[in-house]
C-alpha positions as CSV (number, residue, x, y, z in Angstrom):
1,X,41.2,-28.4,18.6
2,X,39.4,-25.2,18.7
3,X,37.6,-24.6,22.2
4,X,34.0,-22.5,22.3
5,X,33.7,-20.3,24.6
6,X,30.1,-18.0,25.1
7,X,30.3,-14.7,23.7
8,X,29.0,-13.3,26.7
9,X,32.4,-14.3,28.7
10,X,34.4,-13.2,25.8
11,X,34.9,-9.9,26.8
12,X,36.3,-11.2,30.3
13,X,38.7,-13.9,28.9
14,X,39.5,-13.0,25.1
15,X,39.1,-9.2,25.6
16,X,42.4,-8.6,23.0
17,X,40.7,-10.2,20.3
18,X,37.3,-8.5,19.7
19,X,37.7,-5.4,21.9
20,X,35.6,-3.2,23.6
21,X,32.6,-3.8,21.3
22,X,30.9,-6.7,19.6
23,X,27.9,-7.9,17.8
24,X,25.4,-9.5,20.2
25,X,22.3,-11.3,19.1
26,X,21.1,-12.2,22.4
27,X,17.1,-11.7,22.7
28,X,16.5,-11.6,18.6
29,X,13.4,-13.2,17.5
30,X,14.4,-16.9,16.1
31,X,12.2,-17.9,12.8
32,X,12.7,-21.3,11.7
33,X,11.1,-22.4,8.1
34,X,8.9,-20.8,6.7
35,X,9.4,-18.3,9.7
36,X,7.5,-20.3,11.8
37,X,8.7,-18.7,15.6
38,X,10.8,-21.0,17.1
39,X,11.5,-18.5,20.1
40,X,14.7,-16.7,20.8
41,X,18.5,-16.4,20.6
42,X,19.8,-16.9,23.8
43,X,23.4,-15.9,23.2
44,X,26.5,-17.6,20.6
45,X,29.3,-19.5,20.8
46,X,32.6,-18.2,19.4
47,X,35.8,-19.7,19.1
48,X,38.5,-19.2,21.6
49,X,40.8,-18.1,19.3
50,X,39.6,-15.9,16.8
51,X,36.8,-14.6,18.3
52,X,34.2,-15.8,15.2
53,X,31.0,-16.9,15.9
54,X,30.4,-20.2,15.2
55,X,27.3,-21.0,16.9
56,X,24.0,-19.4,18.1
57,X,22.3,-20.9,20.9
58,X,18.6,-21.2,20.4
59,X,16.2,-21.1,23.0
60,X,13.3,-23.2,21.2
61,X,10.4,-22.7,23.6
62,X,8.2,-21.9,20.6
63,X,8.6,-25.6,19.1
64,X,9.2,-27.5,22.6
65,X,8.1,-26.5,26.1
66,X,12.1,-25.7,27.0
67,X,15.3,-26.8,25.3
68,X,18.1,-24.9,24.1
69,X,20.3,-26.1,21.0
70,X,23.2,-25.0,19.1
71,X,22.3,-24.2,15.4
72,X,25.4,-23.5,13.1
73,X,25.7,-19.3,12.4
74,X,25.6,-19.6,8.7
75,X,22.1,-21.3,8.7
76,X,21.2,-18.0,10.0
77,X,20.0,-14.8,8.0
78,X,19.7,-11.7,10.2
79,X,17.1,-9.1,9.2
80,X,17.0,-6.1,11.4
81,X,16.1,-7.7,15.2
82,X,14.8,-10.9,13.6
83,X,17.3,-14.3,13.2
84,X,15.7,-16.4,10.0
85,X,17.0,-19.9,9.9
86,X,15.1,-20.7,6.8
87,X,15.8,-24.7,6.4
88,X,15.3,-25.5,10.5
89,X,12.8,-27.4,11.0
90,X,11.1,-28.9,14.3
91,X,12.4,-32.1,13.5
92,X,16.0,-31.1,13.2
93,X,15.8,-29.0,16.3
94,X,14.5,-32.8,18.5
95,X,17.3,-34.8,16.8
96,X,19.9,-32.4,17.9
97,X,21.2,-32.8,21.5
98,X,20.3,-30.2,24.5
99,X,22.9,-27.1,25.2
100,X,24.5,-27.6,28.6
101,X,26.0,-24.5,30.1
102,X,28.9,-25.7,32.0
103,X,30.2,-28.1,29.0
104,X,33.3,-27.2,27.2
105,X,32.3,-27.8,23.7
106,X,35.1,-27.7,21.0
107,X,34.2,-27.0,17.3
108,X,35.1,-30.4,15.8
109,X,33.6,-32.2,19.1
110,X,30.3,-30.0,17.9
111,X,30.6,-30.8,13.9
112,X,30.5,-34.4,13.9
113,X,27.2,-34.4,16.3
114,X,25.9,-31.8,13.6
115,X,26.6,-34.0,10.2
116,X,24.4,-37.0,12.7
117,X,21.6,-34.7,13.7
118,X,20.4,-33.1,10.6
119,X,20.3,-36.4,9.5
120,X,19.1,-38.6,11.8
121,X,16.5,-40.9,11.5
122,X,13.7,-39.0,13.0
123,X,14.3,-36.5,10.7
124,X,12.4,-36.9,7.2
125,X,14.4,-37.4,4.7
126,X,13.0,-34.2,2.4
127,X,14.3,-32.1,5.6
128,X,18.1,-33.4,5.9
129,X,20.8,-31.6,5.5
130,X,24.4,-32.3,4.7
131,X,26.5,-29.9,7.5
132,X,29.8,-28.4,5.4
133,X,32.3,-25.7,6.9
134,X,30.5,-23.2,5.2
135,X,27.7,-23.6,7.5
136,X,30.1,-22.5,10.0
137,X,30.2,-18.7,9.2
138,X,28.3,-16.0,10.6
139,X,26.3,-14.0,8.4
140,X,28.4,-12.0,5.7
141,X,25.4,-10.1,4.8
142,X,23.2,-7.5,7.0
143,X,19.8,-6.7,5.3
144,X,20.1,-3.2,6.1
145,X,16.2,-2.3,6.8
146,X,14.2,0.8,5.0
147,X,10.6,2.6,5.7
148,X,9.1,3.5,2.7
149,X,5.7,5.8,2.0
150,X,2.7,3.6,0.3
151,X,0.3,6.4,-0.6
152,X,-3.1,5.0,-1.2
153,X,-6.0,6.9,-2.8
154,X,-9.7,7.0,-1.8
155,X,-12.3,8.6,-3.6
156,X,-14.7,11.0,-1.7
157,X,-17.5,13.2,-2.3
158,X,-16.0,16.5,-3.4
159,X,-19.5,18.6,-4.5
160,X,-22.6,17.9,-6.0
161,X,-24.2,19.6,-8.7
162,X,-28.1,19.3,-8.9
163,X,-29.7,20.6,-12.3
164,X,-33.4,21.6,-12.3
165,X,-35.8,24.0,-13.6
166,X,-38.5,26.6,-12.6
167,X,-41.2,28.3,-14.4
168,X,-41.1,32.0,-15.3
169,X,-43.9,34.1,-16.1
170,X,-43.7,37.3,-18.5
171,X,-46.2,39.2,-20.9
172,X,-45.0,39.3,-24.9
173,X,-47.1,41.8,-27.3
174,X,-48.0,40.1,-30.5
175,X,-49.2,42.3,-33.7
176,X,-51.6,40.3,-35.4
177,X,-53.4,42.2,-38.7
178,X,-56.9,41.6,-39.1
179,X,-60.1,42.6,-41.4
180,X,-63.3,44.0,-40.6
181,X,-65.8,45.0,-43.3
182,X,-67.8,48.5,-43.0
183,X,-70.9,49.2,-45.0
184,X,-70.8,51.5,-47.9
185,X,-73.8,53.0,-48.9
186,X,-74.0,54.1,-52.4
187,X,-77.0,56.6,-53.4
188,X,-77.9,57.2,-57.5
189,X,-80.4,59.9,-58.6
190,X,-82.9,58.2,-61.3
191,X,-85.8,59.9,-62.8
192,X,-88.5,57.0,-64.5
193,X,-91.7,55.9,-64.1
194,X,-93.1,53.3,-61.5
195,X,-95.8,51.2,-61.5
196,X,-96.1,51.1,-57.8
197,X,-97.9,53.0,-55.7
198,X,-96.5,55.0,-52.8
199,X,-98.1,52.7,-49.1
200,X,-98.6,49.5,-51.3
201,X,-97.4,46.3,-49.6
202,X,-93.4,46.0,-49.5
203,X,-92.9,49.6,-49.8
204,X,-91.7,50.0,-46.3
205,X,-88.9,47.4,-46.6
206,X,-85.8,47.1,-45.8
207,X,-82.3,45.7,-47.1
208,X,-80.2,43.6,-44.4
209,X,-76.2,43.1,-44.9
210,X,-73.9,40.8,-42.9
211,X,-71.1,43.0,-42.0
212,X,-68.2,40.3,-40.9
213,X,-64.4,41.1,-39.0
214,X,-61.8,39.2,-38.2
215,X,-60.7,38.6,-34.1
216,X,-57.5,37.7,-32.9
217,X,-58.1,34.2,-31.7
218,X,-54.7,33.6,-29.3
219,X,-53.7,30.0,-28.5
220,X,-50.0,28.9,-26.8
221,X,-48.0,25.8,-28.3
222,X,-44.7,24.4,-26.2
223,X,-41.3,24.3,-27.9
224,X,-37.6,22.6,-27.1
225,X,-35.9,25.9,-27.0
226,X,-33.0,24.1,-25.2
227,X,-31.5,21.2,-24.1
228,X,-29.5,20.5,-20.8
229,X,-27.2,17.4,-20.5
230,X,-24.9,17.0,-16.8
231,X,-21.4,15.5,-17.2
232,X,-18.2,15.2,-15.4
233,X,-14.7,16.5,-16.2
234,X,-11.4,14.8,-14.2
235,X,-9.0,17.0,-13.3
236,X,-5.6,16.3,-11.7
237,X,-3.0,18.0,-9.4
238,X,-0.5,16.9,-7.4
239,X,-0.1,16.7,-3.4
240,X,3.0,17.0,-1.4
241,X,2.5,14.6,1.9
242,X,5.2,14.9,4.3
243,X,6.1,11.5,6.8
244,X,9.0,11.0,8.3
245,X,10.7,8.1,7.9
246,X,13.8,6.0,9.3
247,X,16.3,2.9,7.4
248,X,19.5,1.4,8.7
249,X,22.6,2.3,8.1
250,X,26.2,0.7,8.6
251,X,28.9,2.4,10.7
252,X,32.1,1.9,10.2
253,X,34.9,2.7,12.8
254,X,38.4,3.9,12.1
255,X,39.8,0.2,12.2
256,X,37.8,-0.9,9.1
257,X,35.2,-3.1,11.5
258,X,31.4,-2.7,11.1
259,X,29.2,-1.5,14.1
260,X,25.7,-1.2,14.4
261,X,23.8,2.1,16.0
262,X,24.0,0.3,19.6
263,X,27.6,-0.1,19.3
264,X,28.0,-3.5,18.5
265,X,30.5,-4.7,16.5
266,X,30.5,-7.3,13.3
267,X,33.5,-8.6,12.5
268,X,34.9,-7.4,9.4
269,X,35.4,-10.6,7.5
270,X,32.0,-10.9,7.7
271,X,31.0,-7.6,5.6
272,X,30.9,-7.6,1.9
273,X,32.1,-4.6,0.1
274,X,28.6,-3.3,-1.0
275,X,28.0,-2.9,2.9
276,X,31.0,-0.7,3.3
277,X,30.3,1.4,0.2
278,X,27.0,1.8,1.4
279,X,28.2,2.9,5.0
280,X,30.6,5.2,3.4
281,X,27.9,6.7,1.3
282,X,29.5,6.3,-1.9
């Protein structure tokens, strides 16, 4: 029967089988569904003699005031410093019995009280689960975390352009022809006889002729000479922003085990081969 031990004493007691390093996810952030907080990973049980994680230990003082459980690792999906267990639920968590440090579990002790507690009769039925070893394994797969630039655009006021007008005031000569009529006296010698008497009546008159000309009568009329319409063009170029940003990466050591940038260690079944490609650059 395999014995649990914490993985906190591991290093004390079963220092041959993991070594001088080791994945810890003591103090991550526990999420339970629909990442509701539960509260926090207060360390993991491992088995005594393989060194595997079997078991996180889940301080739920988000859900209940204080009580720790043990939650099978491969309910468990690790993202970065956050521990998802994405079908827990607050009902599972009360059915299941309180951790008690100086107990000696043993896995198949700790399996049978599972298969009762994520069924048990205070827990609705749409939230049971049916335990199987392969709830057992740790997480074989690290979401390896990225930043990436979201470039957003806003529109401003660039310029404005106001269109008006003024008035301008010059002289223009015009050359207009025009008539104007001048008298033109026309004198003919005749020699025959008159009847009239030089101081009779009408002898002193006189001939009056209208002499008309023409005057340059000036007015002004307004004309369109042009028309003025305002539009807008778009034009485009291209800005370079610089941000610096940061991602996770795997490291790999020479002994084909997986550690993270704080030196912790996952064990290697536990990696799938995309992670080690990844780490390797390739």
């Amino acid at each position: 029967m395999s014995q649990l031990i914490r993985l906190q004493d591991i290093q004390a007691t079963h220092r041959d089988l993991i070594g001088d390093d080791y994945y810890d996810p003591t103090g991550k952030t526990a999420y339970g569904v629909n990442e509701d907080k539960i509260g926090k990973i207060d360390g993991a049980l491992v088995e005594d003699t393989t060194g595997r994680i079997r078991y996180l230990i889940v301080d739920a003082g988000g859900w209940f005031s204080s009580k720790e459980v043990l939650v099978p690792a491969g309910l468990a999906r690790i993202v970065g410093d956050d521990v998802f267990f994405d079908s827990l639920t607050k009902s599972q968590v009360e059915a299941m019995e309180v951790y008690d440090h100086d107990y000696q579990y043993s896995y198949k002790e700790q399996y049978e009280k599972d298969r009762q507690a994520f069924v048990a009769d205070t827990v609705p039925a749409e939230e049971h689960v049916e335990i199987a070893d392969t709830h057992y394994d740790a997480p074989n797969t690290l979401e390896l975390l990225e930043e990436r630039l979201t470039v957003n655009k806003d529109r401003i006021v660039a310029g404005l352009v106001k269109v008006g007008k003024h008035v301008v005031t010059e002289e223009r000569n015009v050359d207009v022809e025009l008539e104007e009529e001048h008298a033109n006296i026309q004198r003919t010698n005749v020699d025959r006889v008159s009847d009239r008497k030089i101081g009779d009546v009408g002898a002193s008159e006189t001939v009056e002729v209208e002499l008309e000309a023409e005057r340059a009568r000036v007015g002004k009329d307004t004309y369109v000479t042009e028309e003025v319409s305002v539009g807008k063009t778009t034009e485009r170029h291209t800005e370079t922003i610089v941000e610096t940003i940061q991602r996770e990466e795997l490291d790999v050591n020479d002994e084909g085990n997986v550690v993270d940038r704080e030196g912790n260690l996952y064990d290697r079944d536990d990696i799938t081969a995309e992670d080690v490609r990844r780490a390797r650059g390739m």
